[in-house]
N, C-alpha and C positions, 0 to 999 in steps of 0.2 A: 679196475679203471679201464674204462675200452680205451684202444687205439686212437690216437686221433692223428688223421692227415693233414699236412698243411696245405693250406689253400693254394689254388694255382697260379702259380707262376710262371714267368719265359726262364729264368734260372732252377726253378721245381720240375718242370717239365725236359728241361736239359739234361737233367740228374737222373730224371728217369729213364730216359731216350738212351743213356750211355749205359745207365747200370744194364737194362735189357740188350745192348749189341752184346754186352760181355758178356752175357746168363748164352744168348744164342749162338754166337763162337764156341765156346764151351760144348753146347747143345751139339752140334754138327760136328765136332770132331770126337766126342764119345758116342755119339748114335750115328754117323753115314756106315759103318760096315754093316751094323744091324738093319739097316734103310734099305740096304741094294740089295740084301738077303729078302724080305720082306717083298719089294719089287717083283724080283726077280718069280717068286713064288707065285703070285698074287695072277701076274701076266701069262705064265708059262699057257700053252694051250691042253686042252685034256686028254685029245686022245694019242698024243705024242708028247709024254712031257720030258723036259727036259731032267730034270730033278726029283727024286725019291722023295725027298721030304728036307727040313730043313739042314741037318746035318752032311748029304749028299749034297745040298747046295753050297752050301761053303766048304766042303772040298773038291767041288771042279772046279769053284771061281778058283781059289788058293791053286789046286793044279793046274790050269788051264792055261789062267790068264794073271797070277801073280798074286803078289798081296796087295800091292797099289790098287786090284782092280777095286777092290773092298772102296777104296775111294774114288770112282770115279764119278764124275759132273760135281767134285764135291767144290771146285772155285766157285761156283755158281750160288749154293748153298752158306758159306761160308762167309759170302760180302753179302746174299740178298737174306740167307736164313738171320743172322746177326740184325740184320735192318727190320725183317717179320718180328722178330722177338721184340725188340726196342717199340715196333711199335704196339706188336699186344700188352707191354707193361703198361707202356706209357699213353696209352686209350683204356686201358683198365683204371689207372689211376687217374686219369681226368672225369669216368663214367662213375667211379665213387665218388669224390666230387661233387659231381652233378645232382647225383640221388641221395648227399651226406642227407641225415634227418637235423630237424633243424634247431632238434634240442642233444645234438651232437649223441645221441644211441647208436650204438652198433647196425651197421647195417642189415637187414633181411637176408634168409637164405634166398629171398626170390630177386631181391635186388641186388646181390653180391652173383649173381647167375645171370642176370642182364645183364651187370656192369661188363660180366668174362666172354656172354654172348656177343657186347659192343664192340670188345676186344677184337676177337674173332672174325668181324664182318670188316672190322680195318683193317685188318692183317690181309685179307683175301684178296686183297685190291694188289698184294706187291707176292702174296705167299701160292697164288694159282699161277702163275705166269715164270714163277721160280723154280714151283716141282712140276710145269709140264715139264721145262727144259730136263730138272735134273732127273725125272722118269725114264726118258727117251735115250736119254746117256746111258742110264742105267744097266737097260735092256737090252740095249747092242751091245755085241761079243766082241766086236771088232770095228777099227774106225773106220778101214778099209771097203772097196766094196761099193756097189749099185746102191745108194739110198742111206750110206752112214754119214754120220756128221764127225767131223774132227775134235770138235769140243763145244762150249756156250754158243761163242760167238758166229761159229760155221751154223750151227742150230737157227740161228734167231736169224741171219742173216738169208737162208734160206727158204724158212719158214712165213719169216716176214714177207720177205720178196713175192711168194708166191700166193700168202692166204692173207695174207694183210695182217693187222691187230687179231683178228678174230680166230687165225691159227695160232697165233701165240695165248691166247686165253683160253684154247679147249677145256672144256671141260670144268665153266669157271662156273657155272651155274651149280652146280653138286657140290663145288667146293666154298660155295657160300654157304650151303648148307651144312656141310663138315661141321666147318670153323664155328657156324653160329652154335650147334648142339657142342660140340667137341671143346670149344673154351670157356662154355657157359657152365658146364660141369667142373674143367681144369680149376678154373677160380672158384669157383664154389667152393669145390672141395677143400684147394690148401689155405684159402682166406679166412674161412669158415674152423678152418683147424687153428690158424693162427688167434683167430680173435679169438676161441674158447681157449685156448692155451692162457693169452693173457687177461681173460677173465680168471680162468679157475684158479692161475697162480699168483693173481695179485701184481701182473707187472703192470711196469709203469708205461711200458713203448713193447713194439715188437721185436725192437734193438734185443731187448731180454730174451729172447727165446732162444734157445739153446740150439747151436747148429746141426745137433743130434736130430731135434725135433723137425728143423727146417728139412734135412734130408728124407725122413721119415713123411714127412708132411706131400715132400716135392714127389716123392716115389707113388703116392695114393693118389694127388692129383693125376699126375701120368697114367693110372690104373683106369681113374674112372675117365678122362679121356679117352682111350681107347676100346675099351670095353661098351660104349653107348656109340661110337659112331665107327669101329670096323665095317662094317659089311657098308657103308657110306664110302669109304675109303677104298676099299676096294671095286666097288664101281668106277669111282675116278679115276683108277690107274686102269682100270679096262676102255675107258673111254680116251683119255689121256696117248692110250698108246696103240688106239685105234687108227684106220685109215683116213687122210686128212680128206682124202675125195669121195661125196657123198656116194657114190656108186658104188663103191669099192668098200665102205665103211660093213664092221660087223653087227656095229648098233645102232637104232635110228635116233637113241632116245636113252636118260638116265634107265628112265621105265622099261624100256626095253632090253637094255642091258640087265637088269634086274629079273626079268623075266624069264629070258634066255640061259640066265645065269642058274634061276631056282630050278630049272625044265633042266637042265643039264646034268645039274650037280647035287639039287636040293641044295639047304642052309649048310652044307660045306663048303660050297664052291664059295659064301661071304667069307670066309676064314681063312682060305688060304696064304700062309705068311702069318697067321696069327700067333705062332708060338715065338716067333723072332720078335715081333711087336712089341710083346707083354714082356720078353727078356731087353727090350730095349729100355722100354717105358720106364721103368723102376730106377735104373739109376742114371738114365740121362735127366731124365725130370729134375731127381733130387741134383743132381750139379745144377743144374740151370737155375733152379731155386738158391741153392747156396750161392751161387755168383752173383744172381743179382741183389739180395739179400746184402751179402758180407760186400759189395760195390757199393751201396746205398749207404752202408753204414761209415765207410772209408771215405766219400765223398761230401755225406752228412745230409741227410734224411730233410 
């Protein structure tokens, strides 16, 4: 028997909103050490780097600068990442929905991939302006200092003052594009798993699906999000934490940063940080799926 959603609601929609803040809490506090690691890599410049590879990077953070640093810009993340999540469930679940068929059949692989694309392009509106800040945190060693920010607030406060709106969304245009391939995949994949779960086993709801599976499920969407838009990602953080005055900038352009990047490095230089990524992806996902999942179920579907 497929799945079936209930129609939407302002109390359907509330349900969602909250189960996704708690999937994205969850999210941020088991993946920001693997985040800053990943950062930090992604940014370093080539012919002076800072970092051997990823293992030498989380022992000079750890020696350097603490275990906290693992968490730093994470306030940031933590109220606006919570907020991005809530709203990728809860636009995911309005855009199936939207596309249900109308003799209530399981959704398409191509319309459960728009529905996570939709996702995606709502998220970007709150989820670029959240990881510029927490990028730029990231990446400074020290708060101190000619051009550091003390935290969110000194950041935005700053930043605004001097570049308007349009400093604070750098690098938003790439990251429309991220979130549209990168959520379009994320849903696919674990929705796609779920509805054939409770096809092949005969349940009645996705209530039934075992949180074994839900883990399993949440760890392969993570896989195939990152896996299809890394080297995306990685431009954004070079763009993100490039210089905000065009004369001074190291790239004119997504394109150019891309270009610069493959003259430089070849198809390595997109990967750098990619083994922190793929160590993150796997079981931040599966929490974030089990929380919002086992939320949903607690609050009532």
């Amino acid at each position: 028997m497929a799945d079936k959603e209930p129609h939407g609601s302002g109390a359907q929609t509330a349900k969602e909103l909250f189960a996704g803040s708690v999937g994205g809490i969850v999210q941020v506090l088991t993946g920001q050490p693997f985040d800053i690691v990943k950062v930090r890599l992604q940014t370093q410049p080539k012919d002076n780097p800072v970092y051997k590879g990823m293992l030498d990077c989380v022992t000079k953070i750890s020696k350097e600068e603490g275990f906290l640093a693992f968490y730093k810009g994470t306030l940031v993340p933590l109220i606006g990442i919570g907020a991005c999540v809530s709203v990728q469930f809860g636009a995911l679940a309005a855009a199936k929905r939207f596309l249900a068929n109308k003799d209530n059949t399981p959704l398409s692989p191509l319309q459960l991939y728009l529905a996570g694309a939709t996702s995606g392009v709502a998220n970007s509106v709150l989820s670029g302006p959240i990881e510029h800040v927490r990028t730029r945190l990231q990446v400074q060693t020290s708060t101190t200092g000619a051009g550091a920010y003390k935290g969110p607030g000194d950041f935005v406060r700053k930043v605004y003052g001097t570049y308007g709106i349009a400093g604070i969304y750098k690098g938003q245009a790439i990251t429309v594009l991220r979130e549209f391939q990168g959520y379009g995949a994320y849903f696919l994949t674990y929705e796609w798993l779920i509805q054939e779960t409770v096809r092949r086993l005969g349940k009645k709801s996705r209530k039934e699906v075992p949180v074994s599976l839900q883990c399993g499920y949440g760890a392969f969407a993570g896989y195939a999000l990152w896996l299809t838009v890394y080297p995306i990602d990685s431009i954004k953080s070079k763009l993100q934490t490039d210089a905000f005055d065009l004369s001074k900038r190291a790239y004119k352009s997504a394109l150019d940063c891309a270009r610069i990047t493959f003259k430089g490095d070849g198809l390595a230089g997109f990967y750098r940080g990619f083994g922190a990524c793929m160590l993150r992806a796997g079981p931040v996902n599966a929490a974030t799926f089990v929380a919002y999942e086992t939320t949903m179920n607690l609050i009532g579907r």
